[in-house]
Kinemage of the C-alpha trace (Angstrom):
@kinemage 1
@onewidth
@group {chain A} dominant
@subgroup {mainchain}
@vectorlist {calphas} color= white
{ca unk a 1} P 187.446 -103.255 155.203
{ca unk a 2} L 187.397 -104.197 151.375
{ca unk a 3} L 187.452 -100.766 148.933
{ca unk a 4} L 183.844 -101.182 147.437
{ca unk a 5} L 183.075 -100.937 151.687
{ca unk a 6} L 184.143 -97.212 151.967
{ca unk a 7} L 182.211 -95.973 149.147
{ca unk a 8} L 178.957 -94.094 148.823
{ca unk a 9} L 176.201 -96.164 147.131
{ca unk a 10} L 173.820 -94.395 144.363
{ca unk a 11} L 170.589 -93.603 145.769
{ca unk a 12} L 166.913 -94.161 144.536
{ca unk a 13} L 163.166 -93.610 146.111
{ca unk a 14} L 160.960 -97.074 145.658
{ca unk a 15} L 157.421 -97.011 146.104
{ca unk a 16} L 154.854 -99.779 146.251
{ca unk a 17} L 151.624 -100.418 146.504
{ca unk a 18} L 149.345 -103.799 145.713
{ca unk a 19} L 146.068 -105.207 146.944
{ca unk a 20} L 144.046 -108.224 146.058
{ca unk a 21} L 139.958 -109.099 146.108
{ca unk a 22} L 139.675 -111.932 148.723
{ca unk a 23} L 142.459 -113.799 150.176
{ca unk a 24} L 143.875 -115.868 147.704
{ca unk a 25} L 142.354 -113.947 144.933
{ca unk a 26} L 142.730 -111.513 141.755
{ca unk a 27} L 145.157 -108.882 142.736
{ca unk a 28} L 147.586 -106.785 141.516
{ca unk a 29} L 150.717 -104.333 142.233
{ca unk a 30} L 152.540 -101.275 141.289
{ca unk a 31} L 155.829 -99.556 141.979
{ca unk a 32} L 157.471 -96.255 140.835
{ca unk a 33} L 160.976 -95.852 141.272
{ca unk a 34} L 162.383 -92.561 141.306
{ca unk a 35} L 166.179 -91.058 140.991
{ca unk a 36} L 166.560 -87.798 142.997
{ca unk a 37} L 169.634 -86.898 141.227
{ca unk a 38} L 168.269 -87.145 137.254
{ca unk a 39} L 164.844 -86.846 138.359
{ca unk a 40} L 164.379 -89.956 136.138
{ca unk a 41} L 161.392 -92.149 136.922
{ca unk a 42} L 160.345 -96.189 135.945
């Protein structure tokens, strides 16, 4: 098992969302990603 193996991994919250008006059509997306820790959002 390599070092980087055994360690914990920073956490974040990703959600998404996206829709579009007929299939293929105009759509669009969204996504907020959140950090528990800082409370920090993008």
């Amino acid at each position: 098992m390599s070092e980087a193996a055994g360690k914990a991994r920073p956490q974040v919250m990703l959600f998404t969302d996206g829709a579009c008006s007929g299939n293929p059509g105009p759509g669009g997306w969204a996504f907020i990603l959140q950090h528990p820790v800082s409370g920090k959002e993008l």
